[in-house]
C-alpha positions as CSV (number, residue, x, y, z in Angstrom):
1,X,-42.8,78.3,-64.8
2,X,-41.1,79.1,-61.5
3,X,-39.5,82.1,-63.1
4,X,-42.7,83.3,-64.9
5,X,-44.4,83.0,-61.5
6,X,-41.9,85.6,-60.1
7,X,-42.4,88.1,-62.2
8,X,-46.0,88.3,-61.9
9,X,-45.4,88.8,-57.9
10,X,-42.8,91.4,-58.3
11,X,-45.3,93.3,-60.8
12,X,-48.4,93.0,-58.3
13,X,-46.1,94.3,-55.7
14,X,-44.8,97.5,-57.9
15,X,-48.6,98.3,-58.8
16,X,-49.4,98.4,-55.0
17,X,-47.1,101.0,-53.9
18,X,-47.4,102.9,-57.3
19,X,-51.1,102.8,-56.0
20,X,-50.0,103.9,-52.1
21,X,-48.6,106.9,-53.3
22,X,-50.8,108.3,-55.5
23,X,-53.7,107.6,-52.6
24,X,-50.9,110.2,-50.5
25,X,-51.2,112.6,-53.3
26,X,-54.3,113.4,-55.6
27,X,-54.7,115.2,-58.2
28,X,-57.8,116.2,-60.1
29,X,-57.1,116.4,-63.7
30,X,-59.8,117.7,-66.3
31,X,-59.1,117.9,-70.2
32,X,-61.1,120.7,-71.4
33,X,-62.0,119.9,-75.2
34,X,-61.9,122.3,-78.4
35,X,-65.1,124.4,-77.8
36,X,-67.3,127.0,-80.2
37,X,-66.8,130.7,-79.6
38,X,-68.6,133.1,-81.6
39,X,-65.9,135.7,-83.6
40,X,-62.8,135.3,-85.9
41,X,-61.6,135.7,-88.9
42,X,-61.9,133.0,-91.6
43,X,-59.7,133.4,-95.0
44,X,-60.1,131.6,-97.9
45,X,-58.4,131.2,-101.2
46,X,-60.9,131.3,-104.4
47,X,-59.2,130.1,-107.6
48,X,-60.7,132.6,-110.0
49,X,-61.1,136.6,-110.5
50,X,-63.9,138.6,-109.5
51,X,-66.0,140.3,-112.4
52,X,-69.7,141.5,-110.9
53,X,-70.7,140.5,-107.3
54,X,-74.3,140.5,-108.8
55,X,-76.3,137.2,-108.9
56,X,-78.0,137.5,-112.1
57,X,-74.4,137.9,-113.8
58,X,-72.2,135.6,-112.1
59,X,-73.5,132.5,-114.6
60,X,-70.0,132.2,-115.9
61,X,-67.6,133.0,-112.6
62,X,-67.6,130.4,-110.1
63,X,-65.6,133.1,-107.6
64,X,-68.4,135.7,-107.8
65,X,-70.8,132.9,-107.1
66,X,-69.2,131.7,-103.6
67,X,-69.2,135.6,-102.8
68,X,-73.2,136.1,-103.9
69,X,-74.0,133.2,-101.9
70,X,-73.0,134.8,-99.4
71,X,-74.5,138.2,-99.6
72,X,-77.4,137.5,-101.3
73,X,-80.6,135.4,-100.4
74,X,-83.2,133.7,-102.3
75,X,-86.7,133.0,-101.3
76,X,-86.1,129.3,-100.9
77,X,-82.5,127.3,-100.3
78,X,-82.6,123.3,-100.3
79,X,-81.2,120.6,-97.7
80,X,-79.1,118.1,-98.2
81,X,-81.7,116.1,-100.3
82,X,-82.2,119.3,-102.8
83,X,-85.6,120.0,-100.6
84,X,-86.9,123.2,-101.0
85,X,-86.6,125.0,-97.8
86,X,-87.7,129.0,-96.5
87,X,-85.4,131.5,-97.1
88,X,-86.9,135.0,-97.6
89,X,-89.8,133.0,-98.3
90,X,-91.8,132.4,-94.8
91,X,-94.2,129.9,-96.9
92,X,-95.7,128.8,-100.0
93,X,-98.8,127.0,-101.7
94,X,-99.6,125.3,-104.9
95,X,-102.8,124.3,-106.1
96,X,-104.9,121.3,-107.0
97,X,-103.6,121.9,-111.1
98,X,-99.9,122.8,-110.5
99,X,-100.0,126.2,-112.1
100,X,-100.7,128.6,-109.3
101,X,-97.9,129.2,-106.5
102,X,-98.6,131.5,-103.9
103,X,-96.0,133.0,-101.6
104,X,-95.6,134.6,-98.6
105,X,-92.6,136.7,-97.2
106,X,-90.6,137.1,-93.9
107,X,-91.8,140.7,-92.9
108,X,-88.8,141.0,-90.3
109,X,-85.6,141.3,-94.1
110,X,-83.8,144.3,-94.0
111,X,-81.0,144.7,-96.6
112,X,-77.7,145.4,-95.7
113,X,-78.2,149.3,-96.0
114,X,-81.3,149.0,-93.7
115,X,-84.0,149.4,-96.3
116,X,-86.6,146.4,-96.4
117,X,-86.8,143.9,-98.4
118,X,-90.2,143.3,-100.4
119,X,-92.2,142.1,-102.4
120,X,-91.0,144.6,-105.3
121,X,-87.8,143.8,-104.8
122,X,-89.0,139.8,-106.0
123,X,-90.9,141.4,-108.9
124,X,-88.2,143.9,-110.0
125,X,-85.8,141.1,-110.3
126,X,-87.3,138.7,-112.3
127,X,-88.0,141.5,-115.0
128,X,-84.0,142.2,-115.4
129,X,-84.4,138.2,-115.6
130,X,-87.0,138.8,-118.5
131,X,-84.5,141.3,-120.2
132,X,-83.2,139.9,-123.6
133,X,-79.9,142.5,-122.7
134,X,-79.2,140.9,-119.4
135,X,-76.7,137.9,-119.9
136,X,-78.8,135.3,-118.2
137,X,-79.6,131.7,-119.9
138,X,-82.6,131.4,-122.6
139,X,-84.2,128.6,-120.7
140,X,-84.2,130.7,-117.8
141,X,-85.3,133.9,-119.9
142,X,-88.0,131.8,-121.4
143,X,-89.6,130.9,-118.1
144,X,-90.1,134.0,-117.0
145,X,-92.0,135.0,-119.8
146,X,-94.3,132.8,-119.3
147,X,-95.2,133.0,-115.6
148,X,-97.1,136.3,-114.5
149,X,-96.0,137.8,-110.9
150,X,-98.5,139.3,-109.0
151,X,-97.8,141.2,-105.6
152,X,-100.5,141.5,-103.7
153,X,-99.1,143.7,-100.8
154,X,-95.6,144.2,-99.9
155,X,-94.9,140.6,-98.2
156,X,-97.4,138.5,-100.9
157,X,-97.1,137.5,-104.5
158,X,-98.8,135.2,-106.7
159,X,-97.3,133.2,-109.7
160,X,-99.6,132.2,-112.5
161,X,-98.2,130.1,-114.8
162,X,-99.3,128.9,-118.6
163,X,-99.2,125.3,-117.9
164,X,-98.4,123.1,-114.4
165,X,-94.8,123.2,-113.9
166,X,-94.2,121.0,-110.8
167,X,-90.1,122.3,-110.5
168,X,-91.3,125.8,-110.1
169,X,-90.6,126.3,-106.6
170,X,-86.8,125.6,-107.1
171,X,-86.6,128.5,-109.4
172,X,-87.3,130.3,-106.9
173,X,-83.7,130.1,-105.3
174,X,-82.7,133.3,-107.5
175,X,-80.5,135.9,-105.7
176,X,-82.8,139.0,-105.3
177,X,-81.3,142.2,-106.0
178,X,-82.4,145.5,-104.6
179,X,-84.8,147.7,-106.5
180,X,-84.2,150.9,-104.7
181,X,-80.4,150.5,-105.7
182,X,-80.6,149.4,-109.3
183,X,-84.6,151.0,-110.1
184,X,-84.1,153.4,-113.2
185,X,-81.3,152.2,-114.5
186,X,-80.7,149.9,-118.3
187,X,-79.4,146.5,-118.0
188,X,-76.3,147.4,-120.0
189,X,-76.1,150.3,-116.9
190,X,-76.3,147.6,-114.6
191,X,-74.2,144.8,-115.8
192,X,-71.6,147.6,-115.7
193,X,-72.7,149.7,-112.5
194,X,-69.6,149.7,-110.3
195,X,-72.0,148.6,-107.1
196,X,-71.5,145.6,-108.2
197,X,-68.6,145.8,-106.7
198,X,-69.7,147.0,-103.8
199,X,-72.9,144.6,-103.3
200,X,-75.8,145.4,-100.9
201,X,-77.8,142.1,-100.4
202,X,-79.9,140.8,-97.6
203,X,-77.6,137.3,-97.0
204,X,-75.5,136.4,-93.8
205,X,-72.4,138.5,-94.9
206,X,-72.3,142.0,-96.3
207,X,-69.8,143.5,-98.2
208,X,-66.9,145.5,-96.4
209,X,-64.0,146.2,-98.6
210,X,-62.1,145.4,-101.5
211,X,-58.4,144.2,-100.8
212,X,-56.2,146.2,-103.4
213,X,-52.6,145.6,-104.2
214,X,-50.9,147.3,-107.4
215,X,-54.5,149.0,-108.3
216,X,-55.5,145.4,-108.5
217,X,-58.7,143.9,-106.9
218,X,-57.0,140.9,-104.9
219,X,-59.2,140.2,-102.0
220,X,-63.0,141.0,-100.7
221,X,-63.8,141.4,-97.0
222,X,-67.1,140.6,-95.9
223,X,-68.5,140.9,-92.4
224,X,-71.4,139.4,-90.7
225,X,-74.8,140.8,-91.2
226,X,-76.0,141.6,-87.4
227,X,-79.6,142.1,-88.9
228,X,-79.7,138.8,-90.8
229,X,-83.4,137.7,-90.8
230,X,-81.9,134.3,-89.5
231,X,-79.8,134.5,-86.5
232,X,-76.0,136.0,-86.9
233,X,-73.2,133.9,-88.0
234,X,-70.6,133.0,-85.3
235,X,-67.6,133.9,-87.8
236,X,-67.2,137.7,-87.8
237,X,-65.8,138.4,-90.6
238,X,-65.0,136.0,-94.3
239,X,-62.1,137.2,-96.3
240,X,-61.2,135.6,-99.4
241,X,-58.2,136.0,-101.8
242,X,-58.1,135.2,-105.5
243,X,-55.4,132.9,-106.7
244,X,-54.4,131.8,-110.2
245,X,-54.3,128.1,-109.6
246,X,-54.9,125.6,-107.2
247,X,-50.9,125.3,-106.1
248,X,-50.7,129.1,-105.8
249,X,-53.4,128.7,-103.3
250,X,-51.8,125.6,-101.3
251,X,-48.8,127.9,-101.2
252,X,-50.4,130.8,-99.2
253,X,-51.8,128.4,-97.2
254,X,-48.4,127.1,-96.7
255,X,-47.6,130.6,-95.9
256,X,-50.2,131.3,-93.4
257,X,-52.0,133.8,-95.5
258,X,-55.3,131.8,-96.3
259,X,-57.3,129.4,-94.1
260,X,-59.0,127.2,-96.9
261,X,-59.3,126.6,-100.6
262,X,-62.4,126.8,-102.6
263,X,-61.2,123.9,-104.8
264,X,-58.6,121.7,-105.0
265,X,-57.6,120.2,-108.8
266,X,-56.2,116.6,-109.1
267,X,-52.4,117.8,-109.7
268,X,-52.4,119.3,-106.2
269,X,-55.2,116.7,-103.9
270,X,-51.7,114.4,-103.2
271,X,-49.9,117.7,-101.8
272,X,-53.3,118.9,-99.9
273,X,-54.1,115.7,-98.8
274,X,-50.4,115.5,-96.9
275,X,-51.0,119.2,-95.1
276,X,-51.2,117.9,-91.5
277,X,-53.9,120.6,-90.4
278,X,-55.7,121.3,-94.1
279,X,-59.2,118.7,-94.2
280,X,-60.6,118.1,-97.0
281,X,-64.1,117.7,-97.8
282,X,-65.4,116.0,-100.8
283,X,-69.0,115.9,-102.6
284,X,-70.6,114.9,-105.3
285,X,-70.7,117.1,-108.1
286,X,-73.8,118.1,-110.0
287,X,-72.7,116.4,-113.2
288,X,-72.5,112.9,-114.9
289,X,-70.5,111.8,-117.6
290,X,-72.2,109.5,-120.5
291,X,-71.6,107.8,-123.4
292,X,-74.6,108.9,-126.1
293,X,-75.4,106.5,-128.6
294,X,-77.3,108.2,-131.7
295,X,-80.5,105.7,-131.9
296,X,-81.7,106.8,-134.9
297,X,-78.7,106.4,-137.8
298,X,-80.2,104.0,-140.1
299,X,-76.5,103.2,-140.9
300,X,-75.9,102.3,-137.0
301,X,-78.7,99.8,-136.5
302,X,-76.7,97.7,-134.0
303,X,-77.7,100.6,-131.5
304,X,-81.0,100.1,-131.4
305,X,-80.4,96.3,-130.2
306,X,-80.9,96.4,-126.1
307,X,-78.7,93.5,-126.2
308,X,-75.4,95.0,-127.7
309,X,-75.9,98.6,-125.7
310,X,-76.3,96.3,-122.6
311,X,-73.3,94.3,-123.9
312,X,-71.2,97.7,-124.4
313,X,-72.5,99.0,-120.7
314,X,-71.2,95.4,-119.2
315,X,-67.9,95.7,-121.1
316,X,-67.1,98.9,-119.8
317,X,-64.4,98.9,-116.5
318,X,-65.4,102.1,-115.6
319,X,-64.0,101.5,-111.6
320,X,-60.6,101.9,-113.5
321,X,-61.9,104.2,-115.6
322,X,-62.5,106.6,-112.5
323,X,-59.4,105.4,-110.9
324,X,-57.2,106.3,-113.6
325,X,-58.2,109.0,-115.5
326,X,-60.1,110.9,-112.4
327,X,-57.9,109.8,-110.1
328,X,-60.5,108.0,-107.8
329,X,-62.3,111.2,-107.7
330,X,-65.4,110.1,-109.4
331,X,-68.7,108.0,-108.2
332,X,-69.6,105.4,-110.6
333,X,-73.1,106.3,-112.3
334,X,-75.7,104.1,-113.0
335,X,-78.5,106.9,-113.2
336,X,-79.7,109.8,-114.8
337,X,-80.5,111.2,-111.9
338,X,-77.8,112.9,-108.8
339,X,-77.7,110.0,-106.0
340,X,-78.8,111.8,-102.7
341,X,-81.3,113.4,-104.3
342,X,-84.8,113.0,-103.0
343,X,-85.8,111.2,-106.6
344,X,-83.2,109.0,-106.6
345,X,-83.6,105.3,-106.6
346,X,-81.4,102.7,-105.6
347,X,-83.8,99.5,-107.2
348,X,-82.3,100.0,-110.5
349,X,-80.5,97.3,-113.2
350,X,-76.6,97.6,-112.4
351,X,-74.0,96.9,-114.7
352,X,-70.8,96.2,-113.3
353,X,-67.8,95.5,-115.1
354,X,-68.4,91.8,-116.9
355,X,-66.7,91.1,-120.4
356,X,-67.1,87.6,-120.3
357,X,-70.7,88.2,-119.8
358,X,-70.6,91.3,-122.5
359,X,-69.2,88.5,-124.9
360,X,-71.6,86.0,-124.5
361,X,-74.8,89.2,-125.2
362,X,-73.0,89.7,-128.2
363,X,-72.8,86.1,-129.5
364,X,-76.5,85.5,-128.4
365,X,-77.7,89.2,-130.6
366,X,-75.3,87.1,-133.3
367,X,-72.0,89.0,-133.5
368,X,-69.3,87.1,-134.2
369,X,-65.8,87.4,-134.6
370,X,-64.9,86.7,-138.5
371,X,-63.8,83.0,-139.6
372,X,-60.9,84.5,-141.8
373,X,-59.7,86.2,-138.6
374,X,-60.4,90.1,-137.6
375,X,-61.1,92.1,-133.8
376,X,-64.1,93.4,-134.9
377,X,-67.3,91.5,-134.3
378,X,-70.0,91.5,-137.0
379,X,-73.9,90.6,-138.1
380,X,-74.4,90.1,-141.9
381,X,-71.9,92.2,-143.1
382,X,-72.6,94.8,-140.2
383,X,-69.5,95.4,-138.2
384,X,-69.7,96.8,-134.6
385,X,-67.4,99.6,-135.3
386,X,-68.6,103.6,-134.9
387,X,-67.2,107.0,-134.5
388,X,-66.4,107.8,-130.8
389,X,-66.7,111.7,-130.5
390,X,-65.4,113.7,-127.8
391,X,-64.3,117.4,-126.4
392,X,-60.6,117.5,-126.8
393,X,-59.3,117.9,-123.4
394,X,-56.0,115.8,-122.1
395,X,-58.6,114.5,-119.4
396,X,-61.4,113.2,-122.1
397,X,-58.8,111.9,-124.4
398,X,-58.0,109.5,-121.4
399,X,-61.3,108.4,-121.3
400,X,-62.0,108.4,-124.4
401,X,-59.3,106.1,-125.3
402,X,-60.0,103.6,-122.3
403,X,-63.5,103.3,-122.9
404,X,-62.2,102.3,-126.4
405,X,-59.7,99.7,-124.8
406,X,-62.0,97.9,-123.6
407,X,-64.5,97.8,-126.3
408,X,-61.6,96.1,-128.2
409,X,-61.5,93.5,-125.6
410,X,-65.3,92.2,-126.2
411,X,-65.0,93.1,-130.2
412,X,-66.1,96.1,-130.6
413,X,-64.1,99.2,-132.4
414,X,-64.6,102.9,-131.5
415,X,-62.6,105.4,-133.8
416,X,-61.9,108.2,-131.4
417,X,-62.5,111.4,-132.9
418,X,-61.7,114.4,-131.3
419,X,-63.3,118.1,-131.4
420,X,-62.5,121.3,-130.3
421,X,-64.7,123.1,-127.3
422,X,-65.5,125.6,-129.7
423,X,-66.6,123.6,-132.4
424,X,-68.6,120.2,-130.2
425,X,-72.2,121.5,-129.7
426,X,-72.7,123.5,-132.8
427,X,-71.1,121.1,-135.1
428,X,-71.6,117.5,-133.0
429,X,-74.9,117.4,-130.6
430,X,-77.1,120.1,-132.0
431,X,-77.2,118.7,-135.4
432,X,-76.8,114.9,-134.4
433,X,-73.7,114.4,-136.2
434,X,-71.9,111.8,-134.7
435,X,-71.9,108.0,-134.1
436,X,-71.8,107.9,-130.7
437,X,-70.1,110.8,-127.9
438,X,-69.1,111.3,-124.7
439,X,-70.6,114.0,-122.6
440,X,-70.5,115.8,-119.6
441,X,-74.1,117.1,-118.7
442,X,-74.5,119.8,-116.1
443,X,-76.7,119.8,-113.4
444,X,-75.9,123.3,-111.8
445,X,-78.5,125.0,-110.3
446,X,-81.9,123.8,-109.4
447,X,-82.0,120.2,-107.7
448,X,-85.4,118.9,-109.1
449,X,-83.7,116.8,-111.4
450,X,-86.5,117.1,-113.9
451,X,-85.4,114.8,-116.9
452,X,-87.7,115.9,-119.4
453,X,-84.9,118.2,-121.4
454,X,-82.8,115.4,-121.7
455,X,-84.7,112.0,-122.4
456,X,-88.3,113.2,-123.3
457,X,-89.7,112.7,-127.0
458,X,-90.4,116.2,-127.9
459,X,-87.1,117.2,-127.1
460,X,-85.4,114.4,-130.2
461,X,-85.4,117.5,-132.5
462,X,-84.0,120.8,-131.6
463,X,-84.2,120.0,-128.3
464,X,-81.5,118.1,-125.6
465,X,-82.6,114.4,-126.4
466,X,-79.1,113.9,-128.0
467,X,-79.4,110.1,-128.4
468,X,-83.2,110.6,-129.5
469,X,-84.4,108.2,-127.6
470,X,-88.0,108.0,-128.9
471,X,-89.6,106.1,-125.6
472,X,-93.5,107.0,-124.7
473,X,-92.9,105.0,-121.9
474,X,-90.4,107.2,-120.3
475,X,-91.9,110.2,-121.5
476,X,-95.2,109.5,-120.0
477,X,-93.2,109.1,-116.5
478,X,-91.7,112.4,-117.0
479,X,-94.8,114.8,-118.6
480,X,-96.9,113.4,-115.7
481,X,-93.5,114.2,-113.0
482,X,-93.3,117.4,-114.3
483,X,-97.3,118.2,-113.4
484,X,-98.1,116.5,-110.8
485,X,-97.8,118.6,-107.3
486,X,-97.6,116.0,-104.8
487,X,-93.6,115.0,-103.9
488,X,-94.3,111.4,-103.1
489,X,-96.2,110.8,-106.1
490,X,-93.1,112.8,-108.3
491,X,-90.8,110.8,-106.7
492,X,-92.4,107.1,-107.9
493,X,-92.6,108.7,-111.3
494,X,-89.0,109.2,-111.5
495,X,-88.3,105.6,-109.4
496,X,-90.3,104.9,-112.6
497,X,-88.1,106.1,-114.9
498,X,-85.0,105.5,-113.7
499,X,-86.2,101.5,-113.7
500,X,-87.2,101.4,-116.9
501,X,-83.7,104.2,-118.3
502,X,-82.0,100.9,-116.7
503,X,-83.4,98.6,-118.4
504,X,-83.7,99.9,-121.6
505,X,-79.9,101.9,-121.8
506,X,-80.4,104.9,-124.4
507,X,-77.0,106.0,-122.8
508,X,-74.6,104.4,-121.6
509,X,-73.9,106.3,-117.7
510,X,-70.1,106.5,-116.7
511,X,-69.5,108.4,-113.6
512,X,-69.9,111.7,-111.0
513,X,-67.1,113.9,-110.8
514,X,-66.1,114.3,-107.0
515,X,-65.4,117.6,-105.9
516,X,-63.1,118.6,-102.9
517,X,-62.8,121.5,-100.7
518,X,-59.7,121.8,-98.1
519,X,-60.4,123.9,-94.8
520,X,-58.2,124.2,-91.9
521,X,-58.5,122.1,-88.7
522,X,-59.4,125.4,-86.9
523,X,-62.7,125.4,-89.0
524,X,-65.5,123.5,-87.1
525,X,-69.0,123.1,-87.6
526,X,-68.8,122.2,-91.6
527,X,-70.5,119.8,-93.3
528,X,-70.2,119.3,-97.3
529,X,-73.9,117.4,-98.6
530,X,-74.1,116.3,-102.1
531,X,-73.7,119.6,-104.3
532,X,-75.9,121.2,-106.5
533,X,-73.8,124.5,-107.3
534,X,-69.7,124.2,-105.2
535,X,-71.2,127.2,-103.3
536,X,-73.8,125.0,-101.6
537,X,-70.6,124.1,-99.2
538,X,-71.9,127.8,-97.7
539,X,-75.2,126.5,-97.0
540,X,-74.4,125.5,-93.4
541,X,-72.2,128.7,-92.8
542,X,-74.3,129.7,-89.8
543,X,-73.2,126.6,-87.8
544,X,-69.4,127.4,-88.5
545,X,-67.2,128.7,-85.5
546,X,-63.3,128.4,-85.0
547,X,-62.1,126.7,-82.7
548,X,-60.7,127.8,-79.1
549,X,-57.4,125.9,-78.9
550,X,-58.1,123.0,-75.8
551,X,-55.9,123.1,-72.9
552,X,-55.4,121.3,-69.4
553,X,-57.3,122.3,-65.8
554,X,-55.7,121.4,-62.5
555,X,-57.5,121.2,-60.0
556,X,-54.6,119.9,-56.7
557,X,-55.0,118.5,-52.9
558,X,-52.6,117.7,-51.2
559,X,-53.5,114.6,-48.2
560,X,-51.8,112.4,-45.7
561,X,-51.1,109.5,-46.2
562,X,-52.9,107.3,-43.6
């Protein structure tokens, strides 16, 4: 103790004349932090080609997308919760019924060769969208045949439509495309025009150059729009560069050549994730993965029990599922509809992994396994054993044949039964042909998540309602969700449905592919919501800046010591 008490003297006496001399001394020290400054160059690396910078044909070319969304606007753009908010649209106005939308434009849009943007401009483009030559989707085609535009003046329109559509106003995120540049011209001239190589829009960038190498389109340059209708965005100028994978991308980062990469695939997130300087963002995909269960083969009657789908959904590990197969890039779903989405709903039946409990739903619905021995569990003569259809990719054969490992565990047998891309909705969904399937259904685009394709009664035939579930229940939630105005009122509808979808299981939801997006340190200001479209991670581009490297201040006086 005598020792100990030593050392604690000698100590106190050190820190004392450490202290004396830096009283004789001082110096002011100040860390300056990283700070904003508007300018710079950011480069990014799209995996992908370019074909047509031209919103209404970049359906099928996720590169030309990222670059659209940058050059084009629409009249509304959505937060983080899939809100509509204004974009070239200053305001809009339904009424009491739901079928008329009137709208309002910013008068102060100039596109980026300093002609105005209008109100023909909205009307021109949605008749390309009406053409049957222009390669956009029939649903969307279909639409737009049935609403009539009206503008009023140059800055108003009306849109009439045939019956209340309550979604409406997030179809109204389309990129507009200049009349006075395209006016006159065929839509087979336009889909091959060469200015759509050489975009004018009215977004926050505008096209600069092309970036040619061996006669070869390898880059485009795009600069900020000083005129944008918002404010200007920091960043002065966006290049990106196309790459053929993923790894050819991390590599010119490696190199120096790119600042970020527009996706990153699961070969290469272990590599990414170990760059020092590259973050990486990741969102939830617009997309969920299911298990349909055809409800109406007389020959699969066990389907139709709630307590063997319930049973199936319980004897699914689908955390290992996600972990394995995806990687842990995934988000386990229990809903039809995207979680962060205003209509989600959180007070919904959850199924987590419980074969024990799977076991004993079985046994009570009366499946057992045979006396004489067997796997397969069975009801009078009626075994639980189906046809397990899927897309034949290495990734879905994975799933496929864990999903069926551990319906073997609780009795139950699923043949798998691979299909080629080619072959999967022509020969398997559209004509019901199958036992049960796993799908992927996309979500791109609008974020109303409007279930009514999917899981409403009118839609069992000819229609999206692949498991043909024939609910009124759940179809009453969704007609009256898909007419009635009022956002709060939508929402409870869908809380609604997504109870009673719970409860009742007419597909068995797996999981939400995770997407990731790698941007270097240098990059500040970005933030990556849930994703409607993987060029939403643009939607914030007006708050990005890079950063001015941080550095030390001294400020020194020199003093007597007393």
């Amino acid at each position: 103790m005598k020792r100990l008490r030593w050392q604690i003297l000698i100590v106190g006496v050190a820190l004392v004349a450490i202290a004396v001399l830096l009283f004789g001394r001082q110096t002011d020290i100040r860390v300056i932090l990283p700070q904003g400054a508007e300018g710079g160059v950011y480069i990014e690396a799209l995996v992908g080609a370019p074909s047509r910078f031209n919103p209404l044909l970049d359906d099928f070319n996720q590169a030309d997308k990222d670059i659209n969304r940058l050059v084009y606007s629409g009249m509304v753009k959505f937060d983080s919760w899939g809100n509509p908010l204004p974009d070239l649209a200053q305001s809009w106005a339904v009424n009491v019924t739901g079928d008329v939308f009137n709208v309002t434009l910013r008068e102060n849009v100039l596109w980026h060769d300093g002609e105005p943007l209008t109100a023909e401009d909205i009307v021109f483009t949605i008749e390309l969208m009406r053409d049957p030559e222009m390669p956009v989707g029939e649903d969307l085609v279909a639409l737009w045949e049935s609403v009539e535009v009206i503008a009023f003046d140059e800055y108003n329109l009306q849109f009439r439509l045939e019956e209340p559509f309550s979604p409406f106003v997030d179809y109204l995120a389309f990129g507009v495309i200049p009349k006075h540049v395209f006016e006159g011209k065929s839509a087979g001239q336009i889909i091959n025009d060469p200015i759509n190589l050489a975009p004018i829009g009215s977004g926050p960038y505008k096209y600069d150059e092309l970036i040619l190498e061996d006669k070869q389109v390898v880059g485009v340059v795009l600069s900020a729009n000083e005129d944008y209708f918002l404010e200007r965005p920091k960043i002065d100028q966006i290049i990106f560069r196309y790459y053929g994978s993923t790894r050819d991308a991390l590599t010119a980062y490696q190199n120096g050549e790119v600042m970020g990469i527009n996706s990153i695939d699961l070969e290469t997130l272990n590599d990414v994730l170990n760059e020092p300087k590259l973050n990486v963002y990741s969102a939830r995909m617009p997309q969920i993965s299911m298990v349909i269960l055809n409800l109406q083969d007389t020959d699969l009657q066990f389907f139709q029990d709630i307590e063997v789908r319930k049973a199936m959904m319980l004897g699914l590990n689908r955390e290992w599922i996600v972990e394995k197969a995806l990687g842990g890039q995934g988000v386990i779903a229990d809903s039809p509809v995207l979680p962060g989405n205003w209509a989600y709903s959180n007070g919904i039946d959850i199924y987590a992994y419980n074969p024990d409990e799977a076991v004993k739903r079985l046994r009570a619905a009366g499946y057992a396994l045979p006396s004489k021995g067997g796997q397969v569990r069975q009801k009078d003569d009626v075994r639980l054993a189906f046809e397990l259809a899927y897309v034949d990719t290495p990734e879905n054969t994975v799933i496929a044949e864990m999903i069926s490992a551990d319906w073997d565990k609780i009795g139950i047998r699923a043949k798998l039964l691979p299909v080629t891309p080619d072959l999967f909705i022509s020969d398997v969904l559209d004509p019901r042909q199958f036992d049960a399937v796993l799908v992927d259904f996309s979500m791109l685009g609008t974020p109303d998540p409007d279930p009514y394709p999917f899981w409403h009664q009118s839609q069992v035939s000819g229609g999206q309602n692949y498991s043909q579930w024939n609910d009124r229940r759940a179809s009453e939630y969704l007609e009256q969700a898909r007419t009635t105005p009022n956002r709060e009122a939508r929402a409870r509808l869908y809380r609604n449905f997504q109870v009673h979808f719970s409860r009742e299981l007419p597909a068995l939801p797996l999981f939400y592919p995770i997407y990731n997006y790698a941007v270097d340190a240098e990059i500040l200001g970005l933030q990556l919501s849930p994703l409607y479209d993987p060029s939403d991670r643009f939607v914030d581009i007006l708050n990005w800046y890079l950063v001015s490297k941080p550095g030390i201040e001294k400020e020194t006086k020199e003093t007597q010591a007393p």
